[in-house]
N, C-alpha and C positions, 0 to 999 in steps of 0.2 A: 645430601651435601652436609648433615651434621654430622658429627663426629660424638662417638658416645663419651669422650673426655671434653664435658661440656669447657669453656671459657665463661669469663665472668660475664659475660653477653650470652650467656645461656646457646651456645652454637659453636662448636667446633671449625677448626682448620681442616681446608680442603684444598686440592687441587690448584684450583683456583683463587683461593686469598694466597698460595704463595706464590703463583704468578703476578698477580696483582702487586703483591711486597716487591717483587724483584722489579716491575714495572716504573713502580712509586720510587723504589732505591735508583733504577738509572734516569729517570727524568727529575730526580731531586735539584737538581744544581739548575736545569731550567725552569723548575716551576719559582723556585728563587729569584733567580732574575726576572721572572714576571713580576711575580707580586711584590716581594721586596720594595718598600715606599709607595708601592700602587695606590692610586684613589681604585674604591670598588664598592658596589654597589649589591647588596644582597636582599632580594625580591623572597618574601616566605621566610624567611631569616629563621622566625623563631618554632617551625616544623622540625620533623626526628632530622631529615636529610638535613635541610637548614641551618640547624645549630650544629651538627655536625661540621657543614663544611666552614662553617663559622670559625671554631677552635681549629681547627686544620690552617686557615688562612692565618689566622693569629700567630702559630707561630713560623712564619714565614715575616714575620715585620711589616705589614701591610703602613702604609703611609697614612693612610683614610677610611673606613670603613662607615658606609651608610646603611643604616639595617632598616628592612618594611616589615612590616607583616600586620593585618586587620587582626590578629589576638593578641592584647595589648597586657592579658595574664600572662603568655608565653613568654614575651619581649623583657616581661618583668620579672621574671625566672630566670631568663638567658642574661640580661645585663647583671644579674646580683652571683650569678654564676662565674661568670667574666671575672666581675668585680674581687671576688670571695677567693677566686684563686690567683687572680694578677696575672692575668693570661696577656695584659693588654698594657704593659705598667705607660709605654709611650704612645701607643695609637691612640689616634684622636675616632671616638665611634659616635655616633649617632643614631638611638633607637628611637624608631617613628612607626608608631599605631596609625597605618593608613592602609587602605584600597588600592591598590597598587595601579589600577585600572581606572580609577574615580580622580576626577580635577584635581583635586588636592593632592594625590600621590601621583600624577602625573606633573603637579607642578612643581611638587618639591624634587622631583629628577632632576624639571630644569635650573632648577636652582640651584641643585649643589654640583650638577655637571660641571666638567667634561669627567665621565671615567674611564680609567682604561679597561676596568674589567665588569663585567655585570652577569650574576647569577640569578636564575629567575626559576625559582622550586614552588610557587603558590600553585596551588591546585586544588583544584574537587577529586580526592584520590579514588574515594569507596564506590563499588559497583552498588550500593545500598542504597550510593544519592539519587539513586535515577529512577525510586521505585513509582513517581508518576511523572507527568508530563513536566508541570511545576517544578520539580526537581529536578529533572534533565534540562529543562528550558535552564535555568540556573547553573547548572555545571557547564552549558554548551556557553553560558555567558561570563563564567570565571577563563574555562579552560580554553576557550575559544577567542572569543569576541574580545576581551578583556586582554591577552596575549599579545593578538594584533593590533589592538588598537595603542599597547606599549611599547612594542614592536617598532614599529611605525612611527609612534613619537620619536624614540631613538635613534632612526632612522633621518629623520624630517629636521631633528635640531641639532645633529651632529655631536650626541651627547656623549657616547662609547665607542670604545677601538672592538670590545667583542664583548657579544654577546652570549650567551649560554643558557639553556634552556632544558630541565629536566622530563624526560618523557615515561614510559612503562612499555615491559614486553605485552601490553594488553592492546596496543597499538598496531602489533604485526596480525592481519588479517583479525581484525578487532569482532569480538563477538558481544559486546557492551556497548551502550553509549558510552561509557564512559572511553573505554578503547579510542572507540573510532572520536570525540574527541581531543585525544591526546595524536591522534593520526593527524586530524584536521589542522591541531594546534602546529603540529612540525610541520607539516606545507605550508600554512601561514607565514612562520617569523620568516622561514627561510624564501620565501615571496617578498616581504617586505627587507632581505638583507639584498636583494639584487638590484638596488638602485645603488650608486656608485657614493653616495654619502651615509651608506648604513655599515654598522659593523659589522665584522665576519662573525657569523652565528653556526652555532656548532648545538647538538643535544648527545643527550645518551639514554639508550632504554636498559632498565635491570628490573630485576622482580620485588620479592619480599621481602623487606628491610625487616632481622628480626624486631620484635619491641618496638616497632614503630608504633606512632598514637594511632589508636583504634583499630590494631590486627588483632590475631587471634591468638599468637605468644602473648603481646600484653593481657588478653583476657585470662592465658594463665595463673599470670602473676595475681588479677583481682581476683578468680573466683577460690582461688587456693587461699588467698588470704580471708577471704569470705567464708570458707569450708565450705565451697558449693563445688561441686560436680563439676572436670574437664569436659568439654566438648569441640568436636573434630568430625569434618565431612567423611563419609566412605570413599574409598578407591578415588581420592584427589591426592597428586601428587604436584609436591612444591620444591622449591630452593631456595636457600634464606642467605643473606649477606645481613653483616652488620652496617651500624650505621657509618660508622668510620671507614671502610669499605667501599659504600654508595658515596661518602664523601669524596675519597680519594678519588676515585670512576670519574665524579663532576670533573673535579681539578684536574686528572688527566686529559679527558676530553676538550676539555676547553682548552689547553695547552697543547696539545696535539694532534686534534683532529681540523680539518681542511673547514673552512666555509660550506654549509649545505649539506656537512655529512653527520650521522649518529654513530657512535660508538655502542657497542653493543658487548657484552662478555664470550670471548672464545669457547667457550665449550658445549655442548648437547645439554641441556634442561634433563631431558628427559632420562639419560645414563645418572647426570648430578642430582635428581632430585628425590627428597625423601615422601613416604605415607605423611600424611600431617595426623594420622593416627601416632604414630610414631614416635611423631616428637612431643608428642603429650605423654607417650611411657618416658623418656626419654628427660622430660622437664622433670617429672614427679620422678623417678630414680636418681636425678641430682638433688633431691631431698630427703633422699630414703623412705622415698613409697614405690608401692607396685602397682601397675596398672591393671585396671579389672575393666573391659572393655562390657558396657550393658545398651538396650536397645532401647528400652524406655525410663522415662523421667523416675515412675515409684521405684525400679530397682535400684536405680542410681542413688534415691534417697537410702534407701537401706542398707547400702552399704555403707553408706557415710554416717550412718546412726550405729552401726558395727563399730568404726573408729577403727583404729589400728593401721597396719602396716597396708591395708589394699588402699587404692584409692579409686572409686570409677571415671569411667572417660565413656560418654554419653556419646556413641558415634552416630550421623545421624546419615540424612539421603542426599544426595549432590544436584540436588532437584531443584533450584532457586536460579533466579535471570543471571544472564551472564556471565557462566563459568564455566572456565575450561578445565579438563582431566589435568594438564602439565602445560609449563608457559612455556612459548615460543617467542624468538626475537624479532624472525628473520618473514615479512609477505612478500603477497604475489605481488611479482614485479618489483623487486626490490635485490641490488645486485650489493655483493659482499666484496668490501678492496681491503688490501693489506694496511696494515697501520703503523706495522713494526715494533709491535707491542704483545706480549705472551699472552696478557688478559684478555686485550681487546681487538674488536675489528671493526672496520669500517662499514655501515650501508648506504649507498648510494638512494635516494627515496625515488618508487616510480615515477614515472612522469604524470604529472595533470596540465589540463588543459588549461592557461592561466585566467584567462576570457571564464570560464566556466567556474575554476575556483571562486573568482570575487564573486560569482553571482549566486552560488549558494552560503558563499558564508555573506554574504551584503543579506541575505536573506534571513539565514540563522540570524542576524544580529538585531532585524528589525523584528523578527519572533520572541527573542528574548527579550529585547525593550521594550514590546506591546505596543511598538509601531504597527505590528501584520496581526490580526488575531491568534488567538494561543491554536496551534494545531492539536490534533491526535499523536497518540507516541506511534501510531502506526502513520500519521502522515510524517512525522519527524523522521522517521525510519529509510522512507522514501527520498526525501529530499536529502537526506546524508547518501544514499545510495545512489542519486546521480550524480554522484563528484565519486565514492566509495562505490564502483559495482560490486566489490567483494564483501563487503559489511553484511554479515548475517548474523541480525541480532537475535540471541537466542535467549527467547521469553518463556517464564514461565508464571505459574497461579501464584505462586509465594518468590519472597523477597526474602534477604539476608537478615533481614529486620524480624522473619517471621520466625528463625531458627532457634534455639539455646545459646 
């Protein structure tokens, strides 16, 4: 999906960002009349996607903006950012370093409720957090348990007209906890929106935000300034959207996608997507180097002690938990509707059994609390598997963490 005429987002126009553009240009004049003077509530605020959909909302005239997010560095980057360019000269915004899941950030909802709109982008994004139990336990309690129990509050105090909730193609037939989390997470809200005083809740799943914090574009950008060695998996193939992009996706979605359903991007991953070898030649030739692909660490040093125009790209094995050759949108049992939209399309989520849902995640919730003793990752695996029979998580010896 890149384009070798890089953009100043290091990623080219495809296919699909001018469908997107043309999407954005005909739902313009409604997403205006949403927001336009809206109260809205933005959950993760100060993440890549987050601040993103952040300045997107602003200039639409939002009435209100209340912003969370537990990194209270990031919130104070995004507000001096705001500030610095006068994105915001009349909105009234509020940055708040909270838990969005914890008393406190659930009280401060109810307090500055009613909103009409609520984005909710917190997450445990990286397949890396899950390298033991402890960590999984932890993300099933951000992405999961923490979700619903927001959810719910919203839900319970008649705080939002809608909801909106960010997911991942790692979610369609999840081979990660992290995935099947974010699987777990969309049956939840959308559980907790069918009682008749909850918002209508909507998600969307996309892939690789380029330059998002902590991918492997931004490692570009540190180890080049570092003069340290590119590194890139073998034979894994990706697709990258910018962040204004994933922004806009949000804002569509939420503005036209039904109650219960995720929007997802029109087109085959797999036809759209590039080598992530590739786009390491591809980064370093928008700088005027060339890519010298080497197998281990010493050669990669010695060419970087050469200096000059090569530069190496350290490919390594695709052998680490949880990862797939090319992302997919769409699982098993999962039906695709029209949305009316060039970009995007709707999926209908399988059915679960709701009796069975609460009782594996009442269970997830009392594992991550250390109400149940801590399981094995192979008994976690299990117990996401009787609610998930498709979830095949695929383990291995080394972690993300273990790689260059």
């Amino acid at each position: 999906m890149l384009d070798p005429a890089l953009d100043s987002e290091g990623i080219g126009r495809s296919a699909f960002s001018e469908a997107l553009d043309a999407d954005w240009a005909d739902r313009r004049a409604a997403l205006e009349h949403r927001i336009a003077g809206a109260a809205i509530l933005v959950v993760g605020a100060a993440g890549t996607i987050g601040s993103a959909a952040v300045r997107q909302l602003l200039a639409f005239a939002p009435g209100r903006l209340e912003l969370i997010d537990i990194d209270e560095n990031g919130l104070a980057r995004l507000a001096r950012d705001i500030r610095s360019r006068d994105l915001a000269p009349d909105a009234r915004i509020g940055f708040n370093a909270l838990d969005f899941g914890a008393a406190p950030g659930l009280g401060l909802v109810e307090a500055k409720a009613p909103f009409d709109l609520v984005f909710n982008f917190a997450a445990v994004k990286h397949v890396r957090s899950e390298k033991n139990v402890f960590t999984a336990l932890h993300m099933i309690g951000v992405n999961v348990v923490a979700q619903r129990r927001f959810a719910r509050h919203l839900a319970r105090g008649r705080l939002a007209q809608r909801h909106f909730v960010v997911s991942t193609d790692k979610a369609a037939d999840p081979a990660s906890f992290m995935g099947a989390t974010k699987l777990l997470m969309e049956h939840a809200v959308f559980a907790e929106a069918q009682d008749a005083t909850a918002p209508k809740t909507s998600s969307a799943r996309f892939a690789n935000v380029a330059y998002s914090s902590g991918s492997l574009l931004e490692s570009y950008l540190q180890r080049f300034a570092a003069g340290q060695a590119l590194a890139a998996p073998r034979d894994t193939r990706r697709y990258f959207i910018s962040a204004r992009e994933a922004a806009r996706i949000c804002l569509i979605a939420d503005e036209a996608a039904p109650g219960g359903r995720i929007a997802a991007p029109r087109f085959d991953p797999a036809s759209g997507a590039v080598e992530l070898s590739e786009t390491a030649a591809r980064f370093l030739e928008a700088r005027g180097r060339r890519a010298v692909f080497v197998d281990a660490a010493p050669e990669a040093e010695r060419w970087l002690a050469l200096g000059g125009q090569d530069y190496p790209v350290l490919l390594t094995e695709r052998d680490t938990s949880g990862e797939k050759t090319v992302e997919v949108f769409r699982g098993q049992g999962e039906r695709v509707e029209a949305m009316g939209l060039a970009s995007l399309e709707l999926l209908a989520p399988a059915r679960l059994d709701r009796a069975a849902l609460e009782r594996v995640l009442d269970r997830l919730a009392d594992h991550a609390s250390g109400a149940l003793p801590t399981p094995t990752r192979a008994e976690l695996a299990r117990l996401i598997g009787e609610l998930l029979p498709g979830f095949a998580h695929v383990a291995a010896e080394l972690s993300l963490d273990d790689r260059v």
